[in-house]
C-alpha positions as CSV (number, residue, x, y, z in Angstrom):
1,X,110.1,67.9,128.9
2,X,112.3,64.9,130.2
3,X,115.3,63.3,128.8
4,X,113.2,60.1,128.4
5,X,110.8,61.8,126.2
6,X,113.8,62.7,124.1
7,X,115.4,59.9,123.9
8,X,112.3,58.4,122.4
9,X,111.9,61.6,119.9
10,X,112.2,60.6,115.8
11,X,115.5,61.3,114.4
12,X,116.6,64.9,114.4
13,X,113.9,66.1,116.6
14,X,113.4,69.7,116.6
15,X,113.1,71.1,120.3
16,X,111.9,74.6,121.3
17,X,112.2,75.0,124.9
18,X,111.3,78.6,125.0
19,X,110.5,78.8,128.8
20,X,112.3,82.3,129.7
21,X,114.7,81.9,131.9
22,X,114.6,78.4,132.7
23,X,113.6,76.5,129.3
24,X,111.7,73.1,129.8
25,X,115.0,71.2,129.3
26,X,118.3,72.4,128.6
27,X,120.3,72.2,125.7
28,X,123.2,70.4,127.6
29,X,120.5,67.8,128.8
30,X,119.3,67.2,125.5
31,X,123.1,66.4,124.6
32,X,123.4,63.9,127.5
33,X,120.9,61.5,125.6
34,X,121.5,62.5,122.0
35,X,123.4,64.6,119.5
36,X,121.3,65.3,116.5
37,X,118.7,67.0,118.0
38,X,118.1,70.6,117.0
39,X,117.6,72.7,119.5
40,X,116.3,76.1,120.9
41,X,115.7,78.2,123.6
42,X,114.5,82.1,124.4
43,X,118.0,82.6,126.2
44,X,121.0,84.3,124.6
45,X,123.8,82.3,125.9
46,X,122.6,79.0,124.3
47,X,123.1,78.7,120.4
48,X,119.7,79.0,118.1
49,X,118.5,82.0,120.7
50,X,114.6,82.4,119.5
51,X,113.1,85.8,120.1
52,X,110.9,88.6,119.1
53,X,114.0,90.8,118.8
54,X,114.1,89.5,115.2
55,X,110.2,89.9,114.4
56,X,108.6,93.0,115.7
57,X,110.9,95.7,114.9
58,X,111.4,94.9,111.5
59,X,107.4,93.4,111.2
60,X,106.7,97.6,112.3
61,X,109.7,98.9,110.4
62,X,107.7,97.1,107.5
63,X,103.8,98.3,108.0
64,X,105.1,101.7,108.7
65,X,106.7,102.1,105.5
66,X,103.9,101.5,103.4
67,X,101.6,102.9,105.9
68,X,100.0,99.4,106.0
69,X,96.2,99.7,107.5
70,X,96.8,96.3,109.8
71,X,99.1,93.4,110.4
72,X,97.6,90.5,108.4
73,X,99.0,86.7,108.8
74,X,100.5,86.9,105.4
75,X,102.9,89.9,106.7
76,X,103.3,87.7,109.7
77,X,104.5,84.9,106.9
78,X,106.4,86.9,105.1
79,X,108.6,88.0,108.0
80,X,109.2,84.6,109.1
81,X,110.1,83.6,105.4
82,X,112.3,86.3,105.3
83,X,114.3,85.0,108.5
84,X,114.3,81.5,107.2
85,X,115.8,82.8,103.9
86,X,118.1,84.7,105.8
87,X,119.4,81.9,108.3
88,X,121.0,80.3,105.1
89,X,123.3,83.0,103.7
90,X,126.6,84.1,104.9
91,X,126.6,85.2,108.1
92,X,128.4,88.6,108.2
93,X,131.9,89.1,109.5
94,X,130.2,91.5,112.1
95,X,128.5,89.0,113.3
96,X,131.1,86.6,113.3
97,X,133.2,88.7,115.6
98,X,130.1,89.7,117.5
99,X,130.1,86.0,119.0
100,X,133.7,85.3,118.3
101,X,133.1,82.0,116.0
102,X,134.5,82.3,112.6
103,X,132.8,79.3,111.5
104,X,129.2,80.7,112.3
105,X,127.3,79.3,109.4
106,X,123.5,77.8,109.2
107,X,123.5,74.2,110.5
108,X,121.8,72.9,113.8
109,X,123.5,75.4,116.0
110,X,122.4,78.2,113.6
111,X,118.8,78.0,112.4
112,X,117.9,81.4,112.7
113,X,119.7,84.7,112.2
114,X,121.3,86.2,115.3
115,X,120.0,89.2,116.8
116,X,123.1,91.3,115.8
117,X,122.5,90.4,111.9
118,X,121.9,93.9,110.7
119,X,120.4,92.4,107.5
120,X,117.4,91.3,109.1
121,X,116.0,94.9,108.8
122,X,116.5,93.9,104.8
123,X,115.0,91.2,104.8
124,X,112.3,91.2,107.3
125,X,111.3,94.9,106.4
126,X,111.0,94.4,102.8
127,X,109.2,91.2,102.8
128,X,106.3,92.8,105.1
129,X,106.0,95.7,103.0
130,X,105.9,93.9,99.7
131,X,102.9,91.0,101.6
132,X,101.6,94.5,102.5
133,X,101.3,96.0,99.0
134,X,100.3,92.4,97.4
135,X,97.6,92.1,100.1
136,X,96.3,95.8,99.5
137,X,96.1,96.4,103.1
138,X,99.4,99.2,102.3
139,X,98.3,102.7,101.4
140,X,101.3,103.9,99.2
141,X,100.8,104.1,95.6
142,X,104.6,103.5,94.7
143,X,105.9,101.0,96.5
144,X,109.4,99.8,94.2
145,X,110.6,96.7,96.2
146,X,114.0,97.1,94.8
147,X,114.5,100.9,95.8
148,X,112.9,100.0,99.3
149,X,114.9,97.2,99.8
150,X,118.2,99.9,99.2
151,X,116.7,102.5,101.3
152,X,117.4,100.2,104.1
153,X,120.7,98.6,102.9
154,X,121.7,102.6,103.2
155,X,120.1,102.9,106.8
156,X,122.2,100.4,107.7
157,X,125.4,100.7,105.7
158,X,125.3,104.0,104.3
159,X,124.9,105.3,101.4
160,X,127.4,107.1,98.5
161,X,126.7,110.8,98.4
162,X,124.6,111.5,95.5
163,X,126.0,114.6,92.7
């Protein structure tokens, strides 16, 4: 991908240069020709990082909670929902100080949650389980979205000590 062929991109183009480790153009010469593109690469030390780290855990975290019998596309959907979803609430104070930007907050350099956003095991989790159960490829009986979707904010955060 050349700077020419940006340059003649549609306003806001989105860009996913994914090519690990050298993407197919860099974000800086992207900039050099325009500065509403949105952009994103597979590398970590570029803003709008895209990677499996945010899929598959959370996809299997998911399926193995309801015992799911396969991974259909509507799980698949689901999950990436769920991380769109996500990418537009508060970004936690953890997370914040993670990457040392108090400002962090969806916009072009944040379209999609950062790998140390311990919500996405909320979010991605329970919305694979639920497609899961609504597909009828899960094998629980039970499945309470609202108690699964605690279960995990407890993993994560704790929980109080029942009496």
């Amino acid at each position: 991908l050349s700077q020419e062929m940006v340059a003649k991109m549609a306003p806001e183009p989105i860009i996913f240069a994914l090519a690990n480790p050298v993407p197919e153009i860099l974000p800086e010469e992207v900039l050099e020709v325009r500065d509403d593109a949105i952009m994103g690469t597979g590398r970590s030390d570029y803003p709008n990082q895209i990677n499996n780290v945010l899929g598959f855990p959370f996809i299997f975290r998911g399926a193995l909670d309801v015992r799911a019998k396969k991974i259909t596309e509507g799980m698949k959907m689901a999950a990436a929902e769920a991380l769109a979803t996500l990418a537009k609430e508060p970004v936690p104070y953890y997370v914040k100080a993670a990457y040392h930007d108090e400002n962090l907050a969806y916009g072009k350099k944040h379209i999609i949650p950062l790998p140390f956003n311990k919500e996405a095991l909320i979010w991605v989790a329970s919305a694979v389980a639920k497609a899961a159960v609504e597909e009828g490829v899960a094998r629980v009986v039970d499945y309470d979205h609202q108690a699964y979707r605690e279960k995990l904010r407890c993993l994560i955060y704790g929980c109080p000590e029942e009496e």
